[in-house]
PyMOL Python script that loads the backbone (N, CA, C, O; Angstrom):
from pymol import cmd

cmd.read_pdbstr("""\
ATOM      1  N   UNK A   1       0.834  -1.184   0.000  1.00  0.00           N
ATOM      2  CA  UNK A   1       0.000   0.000   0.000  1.00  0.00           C
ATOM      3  C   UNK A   1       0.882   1.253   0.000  1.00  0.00           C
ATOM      4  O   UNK A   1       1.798   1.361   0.816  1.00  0.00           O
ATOM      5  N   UNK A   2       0.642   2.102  -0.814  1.00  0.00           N
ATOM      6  CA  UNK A   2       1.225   3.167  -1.063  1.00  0.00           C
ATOM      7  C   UNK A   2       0.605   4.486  -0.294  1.00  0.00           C
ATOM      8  O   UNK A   2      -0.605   4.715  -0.271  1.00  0.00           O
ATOM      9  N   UNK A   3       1.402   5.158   0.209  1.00  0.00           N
ATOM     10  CA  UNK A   3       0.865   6.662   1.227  1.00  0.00           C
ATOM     11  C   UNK A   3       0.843   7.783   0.104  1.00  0.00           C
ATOM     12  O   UNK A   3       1.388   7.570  -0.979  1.00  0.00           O
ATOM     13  N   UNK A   4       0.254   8.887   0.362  1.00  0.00           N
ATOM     14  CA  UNK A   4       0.246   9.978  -0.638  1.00  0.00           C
ATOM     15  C   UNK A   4      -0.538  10.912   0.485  1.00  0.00           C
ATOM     16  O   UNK A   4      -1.108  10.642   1.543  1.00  0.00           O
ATOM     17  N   UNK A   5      -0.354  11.851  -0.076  1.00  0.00           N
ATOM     18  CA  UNK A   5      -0.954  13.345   0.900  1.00  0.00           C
ATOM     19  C   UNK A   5      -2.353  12.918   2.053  1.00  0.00           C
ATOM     20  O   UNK A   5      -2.430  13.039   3.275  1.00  0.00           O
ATOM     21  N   UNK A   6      -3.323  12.398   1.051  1.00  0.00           N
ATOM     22  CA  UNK A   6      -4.420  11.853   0.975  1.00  0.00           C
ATOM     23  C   UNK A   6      -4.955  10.763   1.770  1.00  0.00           C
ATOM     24  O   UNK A   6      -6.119  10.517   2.084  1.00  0.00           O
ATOM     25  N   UNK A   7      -3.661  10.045   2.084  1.00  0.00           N
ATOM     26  CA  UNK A   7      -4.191   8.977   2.924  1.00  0.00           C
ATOM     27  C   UNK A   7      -4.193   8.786   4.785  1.00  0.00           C
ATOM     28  O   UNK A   7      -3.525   9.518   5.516  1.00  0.00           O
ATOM     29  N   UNK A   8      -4.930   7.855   5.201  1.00  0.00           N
ATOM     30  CA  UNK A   8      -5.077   7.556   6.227  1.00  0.00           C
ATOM     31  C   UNK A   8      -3.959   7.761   7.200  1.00  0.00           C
ATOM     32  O   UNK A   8      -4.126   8.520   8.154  1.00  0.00           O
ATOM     33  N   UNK A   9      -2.636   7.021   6.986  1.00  0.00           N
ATOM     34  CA  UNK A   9      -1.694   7.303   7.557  1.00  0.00           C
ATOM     35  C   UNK A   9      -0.936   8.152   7.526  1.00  0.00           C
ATOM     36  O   UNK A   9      -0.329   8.302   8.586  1.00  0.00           O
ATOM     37  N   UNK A  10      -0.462   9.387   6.059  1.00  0.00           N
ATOM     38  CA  UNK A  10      -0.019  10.501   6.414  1.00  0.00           C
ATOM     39  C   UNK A  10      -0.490  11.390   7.632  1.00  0.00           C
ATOM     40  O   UNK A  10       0.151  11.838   8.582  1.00  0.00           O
ATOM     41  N   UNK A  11      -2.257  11.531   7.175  1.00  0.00           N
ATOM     42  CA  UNK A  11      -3.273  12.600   7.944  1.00  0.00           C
ATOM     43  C   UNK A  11      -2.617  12.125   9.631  1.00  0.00           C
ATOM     44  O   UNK A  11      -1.951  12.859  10.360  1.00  0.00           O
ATOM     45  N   UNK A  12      -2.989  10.907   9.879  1.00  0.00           N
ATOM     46  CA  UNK A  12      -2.353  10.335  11.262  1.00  0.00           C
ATOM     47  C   UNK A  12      -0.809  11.028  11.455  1.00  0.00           C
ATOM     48  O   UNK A  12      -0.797  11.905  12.320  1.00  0.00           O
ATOM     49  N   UNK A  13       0.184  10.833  10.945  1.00  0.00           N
ATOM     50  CA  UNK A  13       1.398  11.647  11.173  1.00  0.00           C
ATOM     51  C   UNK A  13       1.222  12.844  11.276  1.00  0.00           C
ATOM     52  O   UNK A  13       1.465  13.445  12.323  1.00  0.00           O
ATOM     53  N   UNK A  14       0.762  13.419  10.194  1.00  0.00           N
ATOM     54  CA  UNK A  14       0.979  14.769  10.292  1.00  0.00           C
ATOM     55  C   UNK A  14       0.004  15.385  11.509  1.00  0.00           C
ATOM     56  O   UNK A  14       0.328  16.371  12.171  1.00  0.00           O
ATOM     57  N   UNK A  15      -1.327  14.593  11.708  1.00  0.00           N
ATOM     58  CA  UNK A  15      -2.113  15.106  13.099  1.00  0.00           C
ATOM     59  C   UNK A  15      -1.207  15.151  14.458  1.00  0.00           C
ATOM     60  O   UNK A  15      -1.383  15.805  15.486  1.00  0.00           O
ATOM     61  N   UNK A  16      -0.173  14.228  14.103  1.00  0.00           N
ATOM     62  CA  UNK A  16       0.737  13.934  15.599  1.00  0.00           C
ATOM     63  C   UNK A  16       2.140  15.209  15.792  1.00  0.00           C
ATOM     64  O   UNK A  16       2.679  15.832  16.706  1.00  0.00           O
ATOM     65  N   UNK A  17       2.238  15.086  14.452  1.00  0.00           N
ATOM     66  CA  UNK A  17       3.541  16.184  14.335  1.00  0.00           C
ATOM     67  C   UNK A  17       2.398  17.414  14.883  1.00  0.00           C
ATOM     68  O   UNK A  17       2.552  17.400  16.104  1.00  0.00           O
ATOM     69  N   UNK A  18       1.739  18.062  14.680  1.00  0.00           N
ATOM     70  CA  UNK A  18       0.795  18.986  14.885  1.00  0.00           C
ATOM     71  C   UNK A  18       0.421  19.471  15.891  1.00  0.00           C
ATOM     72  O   UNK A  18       0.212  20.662  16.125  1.00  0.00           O
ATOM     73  N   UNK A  19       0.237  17.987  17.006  1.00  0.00           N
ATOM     74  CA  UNK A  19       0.536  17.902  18.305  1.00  0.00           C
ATOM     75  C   UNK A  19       1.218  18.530  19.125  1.00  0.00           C
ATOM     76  O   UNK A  19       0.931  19.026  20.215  1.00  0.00           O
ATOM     77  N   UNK A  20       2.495  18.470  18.328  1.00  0.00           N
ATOM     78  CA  UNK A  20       3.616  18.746  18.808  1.00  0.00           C
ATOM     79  C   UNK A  20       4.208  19.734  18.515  1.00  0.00           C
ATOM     80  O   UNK A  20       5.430  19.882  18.486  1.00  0.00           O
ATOM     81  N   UNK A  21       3.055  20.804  18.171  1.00  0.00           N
ATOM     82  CA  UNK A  21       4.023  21.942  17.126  1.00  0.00           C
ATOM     83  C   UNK A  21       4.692  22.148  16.053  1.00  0.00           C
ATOM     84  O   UNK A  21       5.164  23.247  15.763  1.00  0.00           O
ATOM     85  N   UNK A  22       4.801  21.100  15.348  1.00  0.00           N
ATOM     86  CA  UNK A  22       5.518  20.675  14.197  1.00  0.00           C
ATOM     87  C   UNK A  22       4.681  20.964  12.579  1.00  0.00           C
ATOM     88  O   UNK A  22       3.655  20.443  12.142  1.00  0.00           O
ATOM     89  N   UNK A  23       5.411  21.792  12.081  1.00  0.00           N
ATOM     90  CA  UNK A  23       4.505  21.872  11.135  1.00  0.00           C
ATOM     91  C   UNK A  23       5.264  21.599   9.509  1.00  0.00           C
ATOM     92  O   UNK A  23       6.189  22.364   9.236  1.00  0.00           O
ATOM     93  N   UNK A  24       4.929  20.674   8.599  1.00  0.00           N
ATOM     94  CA  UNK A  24       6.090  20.094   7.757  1.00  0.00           C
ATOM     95  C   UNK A  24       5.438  20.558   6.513  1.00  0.00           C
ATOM     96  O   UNK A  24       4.234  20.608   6.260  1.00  0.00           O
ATOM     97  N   UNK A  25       6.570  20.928   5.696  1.00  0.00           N
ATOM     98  CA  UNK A  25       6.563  21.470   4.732  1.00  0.00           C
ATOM     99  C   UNK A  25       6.317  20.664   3.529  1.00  0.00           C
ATOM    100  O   UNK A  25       6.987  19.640   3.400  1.00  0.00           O
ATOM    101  N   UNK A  26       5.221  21.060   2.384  1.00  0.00           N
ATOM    102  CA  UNK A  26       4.749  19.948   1.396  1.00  0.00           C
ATOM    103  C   UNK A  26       5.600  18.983   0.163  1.00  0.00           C
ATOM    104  O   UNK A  26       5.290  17.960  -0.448  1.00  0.00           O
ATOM    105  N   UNK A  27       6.918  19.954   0.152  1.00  0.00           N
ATOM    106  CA  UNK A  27       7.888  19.194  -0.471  1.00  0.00           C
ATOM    107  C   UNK A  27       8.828  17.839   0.258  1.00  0.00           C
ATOM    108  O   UNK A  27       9.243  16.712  -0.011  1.00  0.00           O
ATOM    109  N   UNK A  28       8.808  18.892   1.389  1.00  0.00           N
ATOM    110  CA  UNK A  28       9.568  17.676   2.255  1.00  0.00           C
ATOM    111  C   UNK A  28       8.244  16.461   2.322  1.00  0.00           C
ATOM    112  O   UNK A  28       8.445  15.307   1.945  1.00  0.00           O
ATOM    113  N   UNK A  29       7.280  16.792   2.703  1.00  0.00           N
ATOM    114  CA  UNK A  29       6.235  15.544   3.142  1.00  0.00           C
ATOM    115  C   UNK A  29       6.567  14.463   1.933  1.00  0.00           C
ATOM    116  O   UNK A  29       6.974  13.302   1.978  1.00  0.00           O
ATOM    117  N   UNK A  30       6.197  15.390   0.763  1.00  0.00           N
ATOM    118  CA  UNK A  30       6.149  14.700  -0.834  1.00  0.00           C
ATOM    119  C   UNK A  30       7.553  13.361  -0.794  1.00  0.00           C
ATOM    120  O   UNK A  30       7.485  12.169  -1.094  1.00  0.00           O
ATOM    121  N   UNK A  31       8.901  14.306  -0.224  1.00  0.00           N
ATOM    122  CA  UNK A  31       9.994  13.363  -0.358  1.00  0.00           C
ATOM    123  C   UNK A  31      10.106  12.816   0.942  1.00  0.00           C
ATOM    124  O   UNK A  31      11.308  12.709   1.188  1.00  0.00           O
ATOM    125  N   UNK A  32       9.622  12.537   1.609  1.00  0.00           N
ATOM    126  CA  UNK A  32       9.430  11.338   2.702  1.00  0.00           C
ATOM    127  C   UNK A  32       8.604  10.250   1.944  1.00  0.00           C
ATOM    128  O   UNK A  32       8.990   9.151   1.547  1.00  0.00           O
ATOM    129  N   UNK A  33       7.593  10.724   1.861  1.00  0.00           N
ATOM    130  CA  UNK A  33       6.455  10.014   1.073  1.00  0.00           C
ATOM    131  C   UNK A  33       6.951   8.746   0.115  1.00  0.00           C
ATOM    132  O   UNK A  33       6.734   7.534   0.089  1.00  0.00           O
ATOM    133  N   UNK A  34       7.638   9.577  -0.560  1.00  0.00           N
ATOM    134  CA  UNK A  34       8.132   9.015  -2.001  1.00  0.00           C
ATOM    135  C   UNK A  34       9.421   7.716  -1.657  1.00  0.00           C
ATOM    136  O   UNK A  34       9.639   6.656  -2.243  1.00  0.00           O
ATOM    137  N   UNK A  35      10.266   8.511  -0.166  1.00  0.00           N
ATOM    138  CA  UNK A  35      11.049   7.336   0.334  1.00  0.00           C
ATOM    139  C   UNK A  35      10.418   6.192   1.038  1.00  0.00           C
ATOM    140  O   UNK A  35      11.108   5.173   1.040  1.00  0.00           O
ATOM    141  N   UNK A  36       9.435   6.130   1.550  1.00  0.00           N
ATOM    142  CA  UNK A  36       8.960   5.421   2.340  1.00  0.00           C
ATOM    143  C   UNK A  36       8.366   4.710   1.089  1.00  0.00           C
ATOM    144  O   UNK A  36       9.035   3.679   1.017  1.00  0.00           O
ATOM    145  N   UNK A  37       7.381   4.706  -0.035  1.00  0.00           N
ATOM    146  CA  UNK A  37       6.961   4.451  -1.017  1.00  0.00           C
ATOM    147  C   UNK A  37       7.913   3.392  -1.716  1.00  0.00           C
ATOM    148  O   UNK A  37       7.522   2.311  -2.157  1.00  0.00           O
ATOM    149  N   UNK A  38       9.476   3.949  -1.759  1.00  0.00           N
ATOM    150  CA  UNK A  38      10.503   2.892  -2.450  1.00  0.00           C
ATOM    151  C   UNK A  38      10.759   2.043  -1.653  1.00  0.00           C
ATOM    152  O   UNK A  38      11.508   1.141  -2.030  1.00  0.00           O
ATOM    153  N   UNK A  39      10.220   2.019  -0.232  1.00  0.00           N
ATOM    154  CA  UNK A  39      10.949   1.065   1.052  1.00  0.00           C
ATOM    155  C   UNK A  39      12.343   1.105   1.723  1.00  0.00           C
ATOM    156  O   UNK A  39      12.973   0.236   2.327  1.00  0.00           O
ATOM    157  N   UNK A  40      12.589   2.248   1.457  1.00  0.00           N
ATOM    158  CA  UNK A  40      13.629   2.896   1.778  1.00  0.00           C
ATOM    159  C   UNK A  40      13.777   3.307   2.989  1.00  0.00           C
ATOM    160  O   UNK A  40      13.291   4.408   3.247  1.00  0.00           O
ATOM    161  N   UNK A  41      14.505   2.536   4.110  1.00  0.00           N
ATOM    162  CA  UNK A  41      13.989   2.761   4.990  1.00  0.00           C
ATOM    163  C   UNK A  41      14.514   4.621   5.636  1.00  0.00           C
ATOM    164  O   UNK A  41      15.395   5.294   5.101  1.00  0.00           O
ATOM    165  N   UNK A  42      13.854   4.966   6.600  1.00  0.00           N
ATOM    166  CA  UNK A  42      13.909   6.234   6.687  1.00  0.00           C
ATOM    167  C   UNK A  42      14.943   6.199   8.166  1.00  0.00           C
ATOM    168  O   UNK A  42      14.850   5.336   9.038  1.00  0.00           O
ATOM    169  N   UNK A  43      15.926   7.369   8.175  1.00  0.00           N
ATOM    170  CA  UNK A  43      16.800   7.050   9.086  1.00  0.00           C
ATOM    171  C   UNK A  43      16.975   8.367  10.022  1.00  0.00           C
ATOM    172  O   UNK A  43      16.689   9.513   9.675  1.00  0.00           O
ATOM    173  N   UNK A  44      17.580   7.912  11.464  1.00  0.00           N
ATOM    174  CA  UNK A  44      17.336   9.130  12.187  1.00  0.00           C
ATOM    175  C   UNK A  44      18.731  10.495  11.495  1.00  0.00           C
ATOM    176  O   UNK A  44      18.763  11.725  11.511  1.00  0.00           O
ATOM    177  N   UNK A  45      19.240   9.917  11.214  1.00  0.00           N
ATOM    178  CA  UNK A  45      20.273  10.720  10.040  1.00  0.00           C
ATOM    179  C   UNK A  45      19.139  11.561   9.085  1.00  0.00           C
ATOM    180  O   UNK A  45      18.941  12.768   9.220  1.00  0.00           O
ATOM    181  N   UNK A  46      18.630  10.944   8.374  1.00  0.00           N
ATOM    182  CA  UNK A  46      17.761  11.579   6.974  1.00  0.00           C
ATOM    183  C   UNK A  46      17.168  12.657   7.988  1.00  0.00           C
ATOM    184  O   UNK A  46      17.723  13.748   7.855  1.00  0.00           O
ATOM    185  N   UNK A  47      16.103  12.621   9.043  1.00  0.00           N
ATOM    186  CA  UNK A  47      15.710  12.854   9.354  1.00  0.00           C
ATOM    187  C   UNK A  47      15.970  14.326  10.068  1.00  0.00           C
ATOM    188  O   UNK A  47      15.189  15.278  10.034  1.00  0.00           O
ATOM    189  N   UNK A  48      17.306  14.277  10.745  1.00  0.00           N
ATOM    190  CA  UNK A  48      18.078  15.754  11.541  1.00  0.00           C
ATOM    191  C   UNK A  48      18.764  16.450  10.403  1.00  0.00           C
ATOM    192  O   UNK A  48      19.280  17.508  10.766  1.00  0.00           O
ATOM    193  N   UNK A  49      18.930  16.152   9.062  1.00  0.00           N
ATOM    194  CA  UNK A  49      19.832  16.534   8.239  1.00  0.00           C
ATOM    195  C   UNK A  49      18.661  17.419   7.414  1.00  0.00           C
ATOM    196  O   UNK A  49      18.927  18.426   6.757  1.00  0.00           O
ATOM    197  N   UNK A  50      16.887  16.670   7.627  1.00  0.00           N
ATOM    198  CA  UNK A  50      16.094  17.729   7.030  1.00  0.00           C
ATOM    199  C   UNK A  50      15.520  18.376   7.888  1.00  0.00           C
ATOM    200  O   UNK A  50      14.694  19.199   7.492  1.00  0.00           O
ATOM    201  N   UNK A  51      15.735  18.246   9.211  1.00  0.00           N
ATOM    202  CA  UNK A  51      15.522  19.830  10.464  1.00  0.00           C
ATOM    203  C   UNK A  51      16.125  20.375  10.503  1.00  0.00           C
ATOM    204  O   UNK A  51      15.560  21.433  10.779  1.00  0.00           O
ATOM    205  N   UNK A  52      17.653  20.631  10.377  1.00  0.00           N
ATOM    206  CA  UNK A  52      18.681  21.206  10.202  1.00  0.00           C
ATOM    207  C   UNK A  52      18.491  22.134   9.148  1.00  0.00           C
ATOM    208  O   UNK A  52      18.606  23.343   9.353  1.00  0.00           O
ATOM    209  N   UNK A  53      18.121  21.521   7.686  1.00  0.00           N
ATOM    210  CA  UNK A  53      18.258  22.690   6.542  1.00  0.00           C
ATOM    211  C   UNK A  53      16.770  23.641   7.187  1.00  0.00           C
ATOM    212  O   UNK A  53      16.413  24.647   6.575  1.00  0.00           O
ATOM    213  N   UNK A  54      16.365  23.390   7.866  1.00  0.00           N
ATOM    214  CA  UNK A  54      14.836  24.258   8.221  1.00  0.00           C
ATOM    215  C   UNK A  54      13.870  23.886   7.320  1.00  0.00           C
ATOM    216  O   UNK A  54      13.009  24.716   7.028  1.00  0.00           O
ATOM    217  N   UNK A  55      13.849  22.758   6.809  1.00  0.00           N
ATOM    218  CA  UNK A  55      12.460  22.634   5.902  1.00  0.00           C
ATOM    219  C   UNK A  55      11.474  22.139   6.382  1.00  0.00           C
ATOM    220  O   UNK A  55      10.507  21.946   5.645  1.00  0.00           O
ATOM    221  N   UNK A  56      11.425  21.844   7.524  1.00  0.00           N
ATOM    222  CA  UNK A  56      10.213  21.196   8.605  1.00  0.00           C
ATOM    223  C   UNK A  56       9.353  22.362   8.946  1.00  0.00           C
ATOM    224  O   UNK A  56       8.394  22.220   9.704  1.00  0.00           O
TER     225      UNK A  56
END
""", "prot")
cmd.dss("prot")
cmd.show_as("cartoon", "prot")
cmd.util.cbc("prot")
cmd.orient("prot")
């Protein structure tokens, strides 16, 4: 099953980031999306390297 803006489990993330003050930007979402999509797994590296540039 594939995620996209639209689905069940983004809306769930992004409701949680939201939570938390977090508010993520639609390109970045798009290229999470798209990694998680290839099975790529997602790493706490990927992850501080795109809070860092400020695109969150």
């Amino acid at each position: 099953m594939n995620i996209n803006l639209e689905s069940e489990m983004y809306k769930r993330v992004e409701k949680n980031l939201t939570l938390k003050n977090i508010k993520i930007n639609k390109q970045v979402a798009l290229r999470a999306i798209e990694t998680v999509n290839s099975k790529t797994p997602l790493t706490v590296a990927m992850i501080k390297e795109v809070m860092k540039l400020g695109k969150v």
